[in-house]
mmCIF file of the N, C-alpha and C atoms, coordinates in Angstrom:
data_MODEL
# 
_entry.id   MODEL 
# 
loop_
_atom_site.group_PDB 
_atom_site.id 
_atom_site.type_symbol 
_atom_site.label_atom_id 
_atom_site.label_alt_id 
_atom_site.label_comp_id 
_atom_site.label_asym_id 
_atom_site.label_entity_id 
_atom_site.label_seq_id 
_atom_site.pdbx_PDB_ins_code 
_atom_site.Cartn_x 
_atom_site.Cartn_y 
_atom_site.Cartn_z 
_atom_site.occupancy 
_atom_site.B_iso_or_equiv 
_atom_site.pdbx_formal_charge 
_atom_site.auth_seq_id 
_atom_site.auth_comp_id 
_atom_site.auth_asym_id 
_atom_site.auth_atom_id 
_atom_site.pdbx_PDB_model_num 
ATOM 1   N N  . UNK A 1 1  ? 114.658 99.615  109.715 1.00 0.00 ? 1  UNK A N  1 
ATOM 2   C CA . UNK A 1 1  ? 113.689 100.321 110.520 1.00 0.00 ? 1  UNK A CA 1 
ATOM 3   C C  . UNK A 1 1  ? 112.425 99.464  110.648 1.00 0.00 ? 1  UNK A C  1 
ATOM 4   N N  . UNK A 1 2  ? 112.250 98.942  111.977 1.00 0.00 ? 2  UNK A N  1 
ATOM 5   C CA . UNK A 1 2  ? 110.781 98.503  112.178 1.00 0.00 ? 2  UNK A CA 1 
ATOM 6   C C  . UNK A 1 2  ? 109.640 98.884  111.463 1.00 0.00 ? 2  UNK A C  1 
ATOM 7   N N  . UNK A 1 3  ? 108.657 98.793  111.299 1.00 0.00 ? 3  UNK A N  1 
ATOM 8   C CA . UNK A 1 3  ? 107.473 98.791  111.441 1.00 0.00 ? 3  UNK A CA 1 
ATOM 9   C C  . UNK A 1 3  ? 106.006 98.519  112.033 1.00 0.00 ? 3  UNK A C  1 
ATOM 10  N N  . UNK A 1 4  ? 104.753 99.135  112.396 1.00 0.00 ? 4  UNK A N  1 
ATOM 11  C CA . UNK A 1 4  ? 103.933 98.799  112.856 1.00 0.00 ? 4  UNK A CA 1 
ATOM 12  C C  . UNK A 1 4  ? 102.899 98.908  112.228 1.00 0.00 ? 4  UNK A C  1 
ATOM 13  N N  . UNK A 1 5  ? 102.178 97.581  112.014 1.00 0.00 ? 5  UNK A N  1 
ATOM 14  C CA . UNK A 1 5  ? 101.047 97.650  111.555 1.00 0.00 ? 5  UNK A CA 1 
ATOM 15  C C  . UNK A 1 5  ? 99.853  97.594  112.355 1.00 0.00 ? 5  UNK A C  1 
ATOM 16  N N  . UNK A 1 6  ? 98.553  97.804  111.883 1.00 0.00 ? 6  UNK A N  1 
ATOM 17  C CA . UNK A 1 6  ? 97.053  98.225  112.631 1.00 0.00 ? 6  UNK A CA 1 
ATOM 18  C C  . UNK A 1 6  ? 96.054  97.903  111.216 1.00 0.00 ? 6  UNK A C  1 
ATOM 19  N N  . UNK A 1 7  ? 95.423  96.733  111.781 1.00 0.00 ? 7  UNK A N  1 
ATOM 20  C CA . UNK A 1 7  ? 93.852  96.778  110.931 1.00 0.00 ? 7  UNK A CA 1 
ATOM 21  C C  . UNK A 1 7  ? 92.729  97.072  111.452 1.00 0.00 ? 7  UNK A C  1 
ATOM 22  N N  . UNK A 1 8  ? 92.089  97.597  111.151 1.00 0.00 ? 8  UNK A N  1 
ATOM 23  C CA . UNK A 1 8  ? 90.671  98.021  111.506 1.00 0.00 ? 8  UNK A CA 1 
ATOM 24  C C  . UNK A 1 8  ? 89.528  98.117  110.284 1.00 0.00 ? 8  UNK A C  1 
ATOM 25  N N  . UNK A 1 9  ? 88.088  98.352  111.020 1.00 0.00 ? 9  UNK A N  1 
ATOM 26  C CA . UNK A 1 9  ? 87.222  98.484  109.843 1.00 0.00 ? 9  UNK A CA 1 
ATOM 27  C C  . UNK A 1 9  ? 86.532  99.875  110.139 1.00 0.00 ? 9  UNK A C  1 
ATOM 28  N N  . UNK A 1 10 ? 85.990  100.602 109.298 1.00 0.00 ? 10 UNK A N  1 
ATOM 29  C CA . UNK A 1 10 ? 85.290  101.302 108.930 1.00 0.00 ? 10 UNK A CA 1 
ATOM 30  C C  . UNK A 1 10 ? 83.889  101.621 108.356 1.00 0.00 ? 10 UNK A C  1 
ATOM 31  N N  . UNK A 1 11 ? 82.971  102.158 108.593 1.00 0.00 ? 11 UNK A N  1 
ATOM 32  C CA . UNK A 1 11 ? 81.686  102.464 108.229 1.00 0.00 ? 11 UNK A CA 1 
ATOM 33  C C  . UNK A 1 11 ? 81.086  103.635 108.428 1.00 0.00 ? 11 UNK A C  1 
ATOM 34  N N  . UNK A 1 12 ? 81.445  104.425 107.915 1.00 0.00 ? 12 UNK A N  1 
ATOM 35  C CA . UNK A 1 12 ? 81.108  105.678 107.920 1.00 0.00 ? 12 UNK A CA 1 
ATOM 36  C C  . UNK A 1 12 ? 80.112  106.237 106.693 1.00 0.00 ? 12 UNK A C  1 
ATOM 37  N N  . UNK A 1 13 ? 79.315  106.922 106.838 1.00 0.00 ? 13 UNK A N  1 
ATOM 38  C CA . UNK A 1 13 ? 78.734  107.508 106.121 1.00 0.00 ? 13 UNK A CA 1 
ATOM 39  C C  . UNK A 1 13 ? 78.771  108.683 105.046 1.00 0.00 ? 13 UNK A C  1 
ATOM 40  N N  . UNK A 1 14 ? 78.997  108.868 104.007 1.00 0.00 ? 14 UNK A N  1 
ATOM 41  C CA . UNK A 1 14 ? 79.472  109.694 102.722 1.00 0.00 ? 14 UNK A CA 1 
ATOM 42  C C  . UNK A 1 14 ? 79.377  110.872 103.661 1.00 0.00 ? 14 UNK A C  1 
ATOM 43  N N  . UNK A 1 15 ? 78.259  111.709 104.320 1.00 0.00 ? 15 UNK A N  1 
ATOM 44  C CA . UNK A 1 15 ? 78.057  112.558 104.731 1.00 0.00 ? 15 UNK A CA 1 
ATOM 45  C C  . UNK A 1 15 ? 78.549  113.028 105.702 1.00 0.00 ? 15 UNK A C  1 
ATOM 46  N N  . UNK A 1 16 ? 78.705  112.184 106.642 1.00 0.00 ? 16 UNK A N  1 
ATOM 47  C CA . UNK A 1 16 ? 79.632  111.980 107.905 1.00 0.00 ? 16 UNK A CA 1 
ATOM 48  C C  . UNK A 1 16 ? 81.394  112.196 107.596 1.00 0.00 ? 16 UNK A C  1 
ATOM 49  N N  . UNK A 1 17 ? 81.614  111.632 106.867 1.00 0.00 ? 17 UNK A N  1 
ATOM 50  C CA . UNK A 1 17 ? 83.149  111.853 106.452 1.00 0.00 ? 17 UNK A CA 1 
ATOM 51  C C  . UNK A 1 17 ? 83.056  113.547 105.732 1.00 0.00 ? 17 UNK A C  1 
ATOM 52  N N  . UNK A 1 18 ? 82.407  113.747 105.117 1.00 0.00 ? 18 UNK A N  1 
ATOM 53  C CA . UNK A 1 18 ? 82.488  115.119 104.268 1.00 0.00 ? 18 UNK A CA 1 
ATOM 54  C C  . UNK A 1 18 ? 82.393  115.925 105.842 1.00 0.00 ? 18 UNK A C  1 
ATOM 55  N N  . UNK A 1 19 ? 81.826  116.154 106.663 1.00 0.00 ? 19 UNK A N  1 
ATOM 56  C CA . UNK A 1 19 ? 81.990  116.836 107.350 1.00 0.00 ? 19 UNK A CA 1 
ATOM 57  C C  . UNK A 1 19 ? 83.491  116.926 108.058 1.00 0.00 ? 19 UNK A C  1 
ATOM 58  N N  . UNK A 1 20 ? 83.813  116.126 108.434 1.00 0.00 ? 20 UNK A N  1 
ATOM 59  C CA . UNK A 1 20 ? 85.134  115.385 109.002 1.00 0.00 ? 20 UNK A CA 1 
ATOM 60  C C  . UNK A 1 20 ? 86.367  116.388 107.684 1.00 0.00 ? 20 UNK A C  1 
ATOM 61  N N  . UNK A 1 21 ? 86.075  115.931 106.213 1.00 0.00 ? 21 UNK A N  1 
ATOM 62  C CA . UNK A 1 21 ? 86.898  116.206 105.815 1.00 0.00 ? 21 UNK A CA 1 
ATOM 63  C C  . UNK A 1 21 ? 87.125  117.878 105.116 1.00 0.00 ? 21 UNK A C  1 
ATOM 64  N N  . UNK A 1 22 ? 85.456  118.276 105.503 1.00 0.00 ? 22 UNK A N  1 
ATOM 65  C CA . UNK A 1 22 ? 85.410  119.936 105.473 1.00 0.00 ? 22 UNK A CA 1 
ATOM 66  C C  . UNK A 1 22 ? 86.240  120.751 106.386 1.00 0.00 ? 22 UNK A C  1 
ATOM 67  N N  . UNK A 1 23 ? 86.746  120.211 107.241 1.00 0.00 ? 23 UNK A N  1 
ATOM 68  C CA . UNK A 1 23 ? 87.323  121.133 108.747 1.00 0.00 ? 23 UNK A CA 1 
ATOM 69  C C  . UNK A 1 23 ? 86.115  120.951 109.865 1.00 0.00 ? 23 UNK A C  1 
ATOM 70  N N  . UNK A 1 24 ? 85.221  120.298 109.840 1.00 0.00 ? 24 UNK A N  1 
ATOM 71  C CA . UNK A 1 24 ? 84.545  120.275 111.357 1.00 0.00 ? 24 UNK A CA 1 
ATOM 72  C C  . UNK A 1 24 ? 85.219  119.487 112.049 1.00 0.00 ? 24 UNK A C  1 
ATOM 73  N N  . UNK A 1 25 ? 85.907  118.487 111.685 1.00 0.00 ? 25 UNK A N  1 
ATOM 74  C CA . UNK A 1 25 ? 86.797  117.820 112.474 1.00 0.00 ? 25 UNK A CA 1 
ATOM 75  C C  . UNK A 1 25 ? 87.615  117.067 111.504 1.00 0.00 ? 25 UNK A C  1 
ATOM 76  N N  . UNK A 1 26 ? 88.962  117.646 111.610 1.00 0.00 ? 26 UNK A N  1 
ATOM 77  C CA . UNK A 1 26 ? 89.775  117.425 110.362 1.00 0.00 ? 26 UNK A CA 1 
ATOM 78  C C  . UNK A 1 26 ? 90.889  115.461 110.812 1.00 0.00 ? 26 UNK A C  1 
ATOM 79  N N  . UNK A 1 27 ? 90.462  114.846 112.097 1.00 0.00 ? 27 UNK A N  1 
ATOM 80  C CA . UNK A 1 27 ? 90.638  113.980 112.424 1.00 0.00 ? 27 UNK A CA 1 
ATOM 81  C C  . UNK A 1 27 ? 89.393  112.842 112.383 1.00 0.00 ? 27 UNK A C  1 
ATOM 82  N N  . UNK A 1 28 ? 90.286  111.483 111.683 1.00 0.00 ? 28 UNK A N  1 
ATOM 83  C CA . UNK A 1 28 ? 89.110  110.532 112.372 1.00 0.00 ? 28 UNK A CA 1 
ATOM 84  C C  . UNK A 1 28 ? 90.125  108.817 113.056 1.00 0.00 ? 28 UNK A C  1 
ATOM 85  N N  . UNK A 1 29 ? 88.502  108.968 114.387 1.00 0.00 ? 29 UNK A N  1 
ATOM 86  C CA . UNK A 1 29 ? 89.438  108.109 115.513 1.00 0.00 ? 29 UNK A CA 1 
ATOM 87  C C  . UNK A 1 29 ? 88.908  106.703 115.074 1.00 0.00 ? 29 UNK A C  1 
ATOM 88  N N  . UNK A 1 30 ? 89.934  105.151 115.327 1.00 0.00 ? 30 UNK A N  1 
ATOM 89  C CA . UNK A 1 30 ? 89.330  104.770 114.710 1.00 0.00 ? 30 UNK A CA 1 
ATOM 90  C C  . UNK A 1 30 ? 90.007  102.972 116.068 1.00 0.00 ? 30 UNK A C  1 
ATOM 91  N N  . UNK A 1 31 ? 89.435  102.374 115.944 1.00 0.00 ? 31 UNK A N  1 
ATOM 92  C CA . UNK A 1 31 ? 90.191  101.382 116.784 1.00 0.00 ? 31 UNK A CA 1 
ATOM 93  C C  . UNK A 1 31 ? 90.532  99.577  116.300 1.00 0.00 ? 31 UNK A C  1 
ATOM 94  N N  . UNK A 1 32 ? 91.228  99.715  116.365 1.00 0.00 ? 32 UNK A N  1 
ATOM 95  C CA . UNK A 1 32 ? 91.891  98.185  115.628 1.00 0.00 ? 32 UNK A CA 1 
ATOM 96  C C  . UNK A 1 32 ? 91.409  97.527  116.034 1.00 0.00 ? 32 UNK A C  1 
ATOM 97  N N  . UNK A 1 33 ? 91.940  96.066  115.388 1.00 0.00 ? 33 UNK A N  1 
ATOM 98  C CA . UNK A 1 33 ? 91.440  94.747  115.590 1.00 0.00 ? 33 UNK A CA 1 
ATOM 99  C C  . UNK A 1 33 ? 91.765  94.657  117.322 1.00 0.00 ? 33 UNK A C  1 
ATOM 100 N N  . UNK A 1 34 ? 92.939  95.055  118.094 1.00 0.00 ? 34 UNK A N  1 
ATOM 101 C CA . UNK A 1 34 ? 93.491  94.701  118.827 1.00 0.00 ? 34 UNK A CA 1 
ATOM 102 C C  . UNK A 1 34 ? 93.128  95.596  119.916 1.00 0.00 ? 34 UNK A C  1 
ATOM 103 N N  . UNK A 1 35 ? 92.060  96.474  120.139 1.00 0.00 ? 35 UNK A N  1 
ATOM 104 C CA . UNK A 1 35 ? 91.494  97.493  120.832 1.00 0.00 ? 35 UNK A CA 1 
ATOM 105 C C  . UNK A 1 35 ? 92.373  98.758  121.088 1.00 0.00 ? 35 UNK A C  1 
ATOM 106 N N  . UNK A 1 36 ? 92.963  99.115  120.204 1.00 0.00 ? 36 UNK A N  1 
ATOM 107 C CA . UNK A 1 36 ? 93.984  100.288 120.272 1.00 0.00 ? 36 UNK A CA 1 
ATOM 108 C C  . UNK A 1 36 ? 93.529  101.663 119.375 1.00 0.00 ? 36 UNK A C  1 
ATOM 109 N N  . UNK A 1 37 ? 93.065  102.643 120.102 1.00 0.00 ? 37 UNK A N  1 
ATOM 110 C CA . UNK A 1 37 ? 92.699  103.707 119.458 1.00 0.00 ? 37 UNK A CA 1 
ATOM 111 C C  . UNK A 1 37 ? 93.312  104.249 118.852 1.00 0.00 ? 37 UNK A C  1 
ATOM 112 N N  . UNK A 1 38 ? 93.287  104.695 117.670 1.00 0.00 ? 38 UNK A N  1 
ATOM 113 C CA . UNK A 1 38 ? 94.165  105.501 116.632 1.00 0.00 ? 38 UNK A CA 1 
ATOM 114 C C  . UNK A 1 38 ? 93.433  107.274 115.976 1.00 0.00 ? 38 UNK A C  1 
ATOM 115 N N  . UNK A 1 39 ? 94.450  108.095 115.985 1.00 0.00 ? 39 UNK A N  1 
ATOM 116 C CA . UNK A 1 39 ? 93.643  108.904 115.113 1.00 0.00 ? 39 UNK A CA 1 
ATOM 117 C C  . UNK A 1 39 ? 94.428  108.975 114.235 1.00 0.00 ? 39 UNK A C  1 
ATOM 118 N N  . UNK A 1 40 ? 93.572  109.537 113.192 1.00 0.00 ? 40 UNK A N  1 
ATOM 119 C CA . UNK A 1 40 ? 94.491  109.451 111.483 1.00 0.00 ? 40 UNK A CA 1 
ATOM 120 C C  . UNK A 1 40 ? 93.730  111.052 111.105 1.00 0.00 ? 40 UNK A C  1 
ATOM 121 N N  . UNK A 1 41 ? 94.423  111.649 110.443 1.00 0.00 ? 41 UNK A N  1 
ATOM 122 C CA . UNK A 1 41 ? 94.121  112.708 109.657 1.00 0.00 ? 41 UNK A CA 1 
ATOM 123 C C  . UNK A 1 41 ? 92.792  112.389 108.540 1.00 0.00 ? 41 UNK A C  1 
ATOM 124 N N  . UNK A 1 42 ? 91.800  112.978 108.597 1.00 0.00 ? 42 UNK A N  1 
ATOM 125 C CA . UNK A 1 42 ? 91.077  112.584 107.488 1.00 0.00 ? 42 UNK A CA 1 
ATOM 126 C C  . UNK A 1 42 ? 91.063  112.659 105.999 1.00 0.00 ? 42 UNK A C  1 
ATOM 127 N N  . UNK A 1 43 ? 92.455  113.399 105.832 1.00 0.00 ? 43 UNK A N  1 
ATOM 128 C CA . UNK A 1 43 ? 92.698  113.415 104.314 1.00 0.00 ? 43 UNK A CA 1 
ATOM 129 C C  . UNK A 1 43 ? 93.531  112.203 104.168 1.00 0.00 ? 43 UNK A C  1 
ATOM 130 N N  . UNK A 1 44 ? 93.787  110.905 104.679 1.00 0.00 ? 44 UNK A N  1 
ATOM 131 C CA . UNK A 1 44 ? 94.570  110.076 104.279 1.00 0.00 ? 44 UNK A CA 1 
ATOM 132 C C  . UNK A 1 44 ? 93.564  108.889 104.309 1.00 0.00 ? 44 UNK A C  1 
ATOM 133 N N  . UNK A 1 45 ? 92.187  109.597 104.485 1.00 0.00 ? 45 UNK A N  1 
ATOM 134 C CA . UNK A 1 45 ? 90.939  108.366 104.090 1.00 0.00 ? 45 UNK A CA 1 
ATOM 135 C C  . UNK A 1 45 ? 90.295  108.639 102.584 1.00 0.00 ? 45 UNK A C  1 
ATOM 136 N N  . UNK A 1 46 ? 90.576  109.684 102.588 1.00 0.00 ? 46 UNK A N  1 
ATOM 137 C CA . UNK A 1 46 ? 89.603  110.509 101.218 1.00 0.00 ? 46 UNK A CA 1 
ATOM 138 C C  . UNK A 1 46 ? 89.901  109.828 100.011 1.00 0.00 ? 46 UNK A C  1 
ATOM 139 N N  . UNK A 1 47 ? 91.382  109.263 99.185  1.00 0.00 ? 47 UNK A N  1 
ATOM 140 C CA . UNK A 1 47 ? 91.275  107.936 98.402  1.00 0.00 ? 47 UNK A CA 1 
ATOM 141 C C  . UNK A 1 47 ? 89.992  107.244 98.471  1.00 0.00 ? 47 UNK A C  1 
ATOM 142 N N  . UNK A 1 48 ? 89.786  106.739 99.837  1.00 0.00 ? 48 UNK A N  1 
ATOM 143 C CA . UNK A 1 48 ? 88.644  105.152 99.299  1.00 0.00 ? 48 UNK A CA 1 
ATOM 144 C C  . UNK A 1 48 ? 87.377  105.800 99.754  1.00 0.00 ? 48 UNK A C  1 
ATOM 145 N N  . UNK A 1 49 ? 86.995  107.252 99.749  1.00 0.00 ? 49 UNK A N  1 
ATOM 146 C CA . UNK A 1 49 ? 85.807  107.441 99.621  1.00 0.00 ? 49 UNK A CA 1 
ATOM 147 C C  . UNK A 1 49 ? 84.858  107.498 98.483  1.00 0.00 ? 49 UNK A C  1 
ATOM 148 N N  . UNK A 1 50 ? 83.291  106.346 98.676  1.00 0.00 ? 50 UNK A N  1 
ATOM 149 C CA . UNK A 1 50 ? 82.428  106.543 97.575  1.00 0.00 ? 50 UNK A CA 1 
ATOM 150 C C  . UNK A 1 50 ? 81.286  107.024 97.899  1.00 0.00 ? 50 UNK A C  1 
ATOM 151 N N  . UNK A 1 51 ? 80.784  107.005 97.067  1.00 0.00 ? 51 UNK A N  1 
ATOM 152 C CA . UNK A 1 51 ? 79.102  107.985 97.378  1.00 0.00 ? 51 UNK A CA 1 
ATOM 153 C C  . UNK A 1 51 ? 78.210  106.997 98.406  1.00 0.00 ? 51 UNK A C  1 
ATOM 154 N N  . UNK A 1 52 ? 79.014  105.793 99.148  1.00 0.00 ? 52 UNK A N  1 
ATOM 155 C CA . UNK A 1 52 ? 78.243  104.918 100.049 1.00 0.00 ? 52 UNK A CA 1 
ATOM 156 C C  . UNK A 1 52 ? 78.766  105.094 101.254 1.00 0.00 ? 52 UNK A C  1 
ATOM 157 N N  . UNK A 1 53 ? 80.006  106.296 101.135 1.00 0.00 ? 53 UNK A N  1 
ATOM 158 C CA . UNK A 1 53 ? 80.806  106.439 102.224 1.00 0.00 ? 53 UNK A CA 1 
ATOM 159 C C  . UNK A 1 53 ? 82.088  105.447 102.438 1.00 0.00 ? 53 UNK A C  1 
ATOM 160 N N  . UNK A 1 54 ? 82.573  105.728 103.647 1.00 0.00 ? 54 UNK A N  1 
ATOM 161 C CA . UNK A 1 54 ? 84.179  105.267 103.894 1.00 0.00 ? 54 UNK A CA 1 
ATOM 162 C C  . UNK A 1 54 ? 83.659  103.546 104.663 1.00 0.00 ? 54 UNK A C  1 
ATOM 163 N N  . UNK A 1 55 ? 84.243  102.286 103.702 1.00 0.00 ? 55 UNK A N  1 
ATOM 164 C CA . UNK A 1 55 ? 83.738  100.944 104.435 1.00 0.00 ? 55 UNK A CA 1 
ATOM 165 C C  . UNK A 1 55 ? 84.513  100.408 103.814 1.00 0.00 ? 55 UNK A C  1 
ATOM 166 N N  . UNK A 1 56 ? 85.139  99.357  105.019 1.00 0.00 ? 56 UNK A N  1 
ATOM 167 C CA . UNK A 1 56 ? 86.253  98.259  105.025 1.00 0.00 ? 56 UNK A CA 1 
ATOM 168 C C  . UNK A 1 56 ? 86.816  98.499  105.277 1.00 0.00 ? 56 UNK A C  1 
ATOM 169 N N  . UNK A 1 57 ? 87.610  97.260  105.188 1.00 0.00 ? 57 UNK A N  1 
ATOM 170 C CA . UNK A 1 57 ? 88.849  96.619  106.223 1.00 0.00 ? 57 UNK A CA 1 
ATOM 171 C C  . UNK A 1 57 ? 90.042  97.645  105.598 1.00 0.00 ? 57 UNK A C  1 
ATOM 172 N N  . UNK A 1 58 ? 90.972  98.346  106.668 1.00 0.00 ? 58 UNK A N  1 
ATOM 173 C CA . UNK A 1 58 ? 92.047  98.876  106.079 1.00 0.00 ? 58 UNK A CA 1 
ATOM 174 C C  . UNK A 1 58 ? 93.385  98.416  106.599 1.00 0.00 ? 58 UNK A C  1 
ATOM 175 N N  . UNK A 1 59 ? 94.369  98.245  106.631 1.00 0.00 ? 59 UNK A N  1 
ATOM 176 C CA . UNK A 1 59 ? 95.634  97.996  106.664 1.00 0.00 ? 59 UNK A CA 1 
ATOM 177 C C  . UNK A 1 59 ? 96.655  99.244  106.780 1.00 0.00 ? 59 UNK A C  1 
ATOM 178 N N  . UNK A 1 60 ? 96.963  100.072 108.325 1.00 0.00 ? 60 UNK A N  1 
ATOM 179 C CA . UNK A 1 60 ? 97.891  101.106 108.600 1.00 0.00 ? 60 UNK A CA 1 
ATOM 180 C C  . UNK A 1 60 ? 98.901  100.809 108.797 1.00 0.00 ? 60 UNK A C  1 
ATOM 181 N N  . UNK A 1 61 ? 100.092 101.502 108.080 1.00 0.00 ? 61 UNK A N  1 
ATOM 182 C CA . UNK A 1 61 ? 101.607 100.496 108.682 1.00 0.00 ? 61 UNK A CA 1 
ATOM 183 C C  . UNK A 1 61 ? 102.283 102.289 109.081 1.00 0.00 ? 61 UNK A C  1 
ATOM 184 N N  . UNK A 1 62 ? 103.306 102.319 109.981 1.00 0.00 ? 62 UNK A N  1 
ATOM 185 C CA . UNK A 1 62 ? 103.743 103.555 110.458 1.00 0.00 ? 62 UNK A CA 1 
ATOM 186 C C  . UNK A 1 62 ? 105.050 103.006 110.860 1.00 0.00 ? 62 UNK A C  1 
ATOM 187 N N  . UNK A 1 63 ? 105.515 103.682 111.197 1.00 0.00 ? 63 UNK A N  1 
ATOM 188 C CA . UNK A 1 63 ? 107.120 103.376 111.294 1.00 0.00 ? 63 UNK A CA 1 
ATOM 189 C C  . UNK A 1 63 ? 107.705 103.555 112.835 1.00 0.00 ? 63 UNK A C  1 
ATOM 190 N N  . UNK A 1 64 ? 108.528 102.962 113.308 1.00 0.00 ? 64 UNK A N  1 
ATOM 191 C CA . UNK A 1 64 ? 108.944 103.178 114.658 1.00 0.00 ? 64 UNK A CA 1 
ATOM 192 C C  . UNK A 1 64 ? 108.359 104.829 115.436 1.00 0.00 ? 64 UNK A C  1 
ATOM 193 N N  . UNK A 1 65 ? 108.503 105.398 115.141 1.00 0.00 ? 65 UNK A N  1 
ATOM 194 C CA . UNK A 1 65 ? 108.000 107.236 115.513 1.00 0.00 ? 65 UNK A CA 1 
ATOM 195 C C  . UNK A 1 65 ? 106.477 107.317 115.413 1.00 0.00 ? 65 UNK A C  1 
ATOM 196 N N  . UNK A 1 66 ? 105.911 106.437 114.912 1.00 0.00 ? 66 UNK A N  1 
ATOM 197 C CA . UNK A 1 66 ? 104.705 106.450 114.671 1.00 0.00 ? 66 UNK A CA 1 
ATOM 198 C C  . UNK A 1 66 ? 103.873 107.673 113.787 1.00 0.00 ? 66 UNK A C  1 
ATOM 199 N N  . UNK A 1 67 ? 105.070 107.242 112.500 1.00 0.00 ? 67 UNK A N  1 
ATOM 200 C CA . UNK A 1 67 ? 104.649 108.341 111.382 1.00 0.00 ? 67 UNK A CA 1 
ATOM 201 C C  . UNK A 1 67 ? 104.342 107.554 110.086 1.00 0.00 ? 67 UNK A C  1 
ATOM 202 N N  . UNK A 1 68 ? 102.943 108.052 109.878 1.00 0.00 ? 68 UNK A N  1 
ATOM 203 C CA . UNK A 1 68 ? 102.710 107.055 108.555 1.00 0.00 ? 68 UNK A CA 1 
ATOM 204 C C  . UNK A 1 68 ? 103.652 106.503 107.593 1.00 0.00 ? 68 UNK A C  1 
ATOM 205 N N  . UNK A 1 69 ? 103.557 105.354 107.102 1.00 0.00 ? 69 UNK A N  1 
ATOM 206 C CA . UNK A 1 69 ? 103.774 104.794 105.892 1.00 0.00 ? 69 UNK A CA 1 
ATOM 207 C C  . UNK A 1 69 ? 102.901 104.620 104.646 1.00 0.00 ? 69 UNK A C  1 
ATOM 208 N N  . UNK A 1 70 ? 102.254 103.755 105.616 1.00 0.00 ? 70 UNK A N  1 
ATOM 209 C CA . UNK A 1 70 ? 100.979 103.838 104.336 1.00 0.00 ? 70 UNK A CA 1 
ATOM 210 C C  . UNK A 1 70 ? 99.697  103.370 104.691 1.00 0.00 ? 70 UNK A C  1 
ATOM 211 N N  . UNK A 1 71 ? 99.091  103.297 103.890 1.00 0.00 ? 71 UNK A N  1 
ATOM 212 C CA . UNK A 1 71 ? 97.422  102.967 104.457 1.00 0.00 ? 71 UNK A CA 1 
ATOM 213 C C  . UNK A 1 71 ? 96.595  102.712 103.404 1.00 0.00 ? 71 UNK A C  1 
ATOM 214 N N  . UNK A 1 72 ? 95.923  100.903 103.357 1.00 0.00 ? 72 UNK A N  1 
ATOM 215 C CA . UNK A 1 72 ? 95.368  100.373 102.614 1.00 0.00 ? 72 UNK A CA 1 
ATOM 216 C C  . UNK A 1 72 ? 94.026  99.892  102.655 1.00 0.00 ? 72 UNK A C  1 
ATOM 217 N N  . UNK A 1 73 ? 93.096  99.608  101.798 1.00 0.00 ? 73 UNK A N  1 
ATOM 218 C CA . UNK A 1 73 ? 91.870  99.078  101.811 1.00 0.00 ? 73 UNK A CA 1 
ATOM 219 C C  . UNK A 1 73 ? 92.256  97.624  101.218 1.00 0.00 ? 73 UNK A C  1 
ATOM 220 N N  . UNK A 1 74 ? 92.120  96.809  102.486 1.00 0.00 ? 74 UNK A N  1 
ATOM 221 C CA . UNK A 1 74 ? 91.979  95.493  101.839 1.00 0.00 ? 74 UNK A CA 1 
ATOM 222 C C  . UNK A 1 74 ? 90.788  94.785  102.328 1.00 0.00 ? 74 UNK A C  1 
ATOM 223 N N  . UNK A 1 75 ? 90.704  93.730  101.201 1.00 0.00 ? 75 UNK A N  1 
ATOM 224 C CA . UNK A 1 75 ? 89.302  92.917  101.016 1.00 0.00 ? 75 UNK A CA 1 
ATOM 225 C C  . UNK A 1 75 ? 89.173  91.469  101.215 1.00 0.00 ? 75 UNK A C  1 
# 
């Protein structure tokens, strides 16, 4: 089974994501290296959140159907 991967970066603000991940908007949109908009559920960011907020480079891989695999913070 194929795979597809997507890197992008992030900078979001501690406060900004808590809202996102309260239910005001339970999605966040986000766009790759390669100008391709993505939305991701915001509970599959909440791992690499710190009290400086959601930042850096992440690594999305999804599978032919375009159903997650996995999703990394790399540096």
């Amino acid at each position: 089974m194929k795979s597809n991967v997507y890197l992008f970066t992030l900078d979001i603000s501690y406060h900004t994501f808590q809202q996102h991940y309260a239910g005001v908007a339970s999605t966040v949109v986000v766009k790759t290296d390669n100008g391709l908009t993505l939305q991701l559920p915001a509970s599959r960011l909440r791992p690499y959140l710190s009290q400086l907020g959601l930042k850096g480079r992440f690594r999305l891989v999804v599978d032919e159907a375009n159903r997650f695999k996995s999703l990394e913070l790399i540096v």
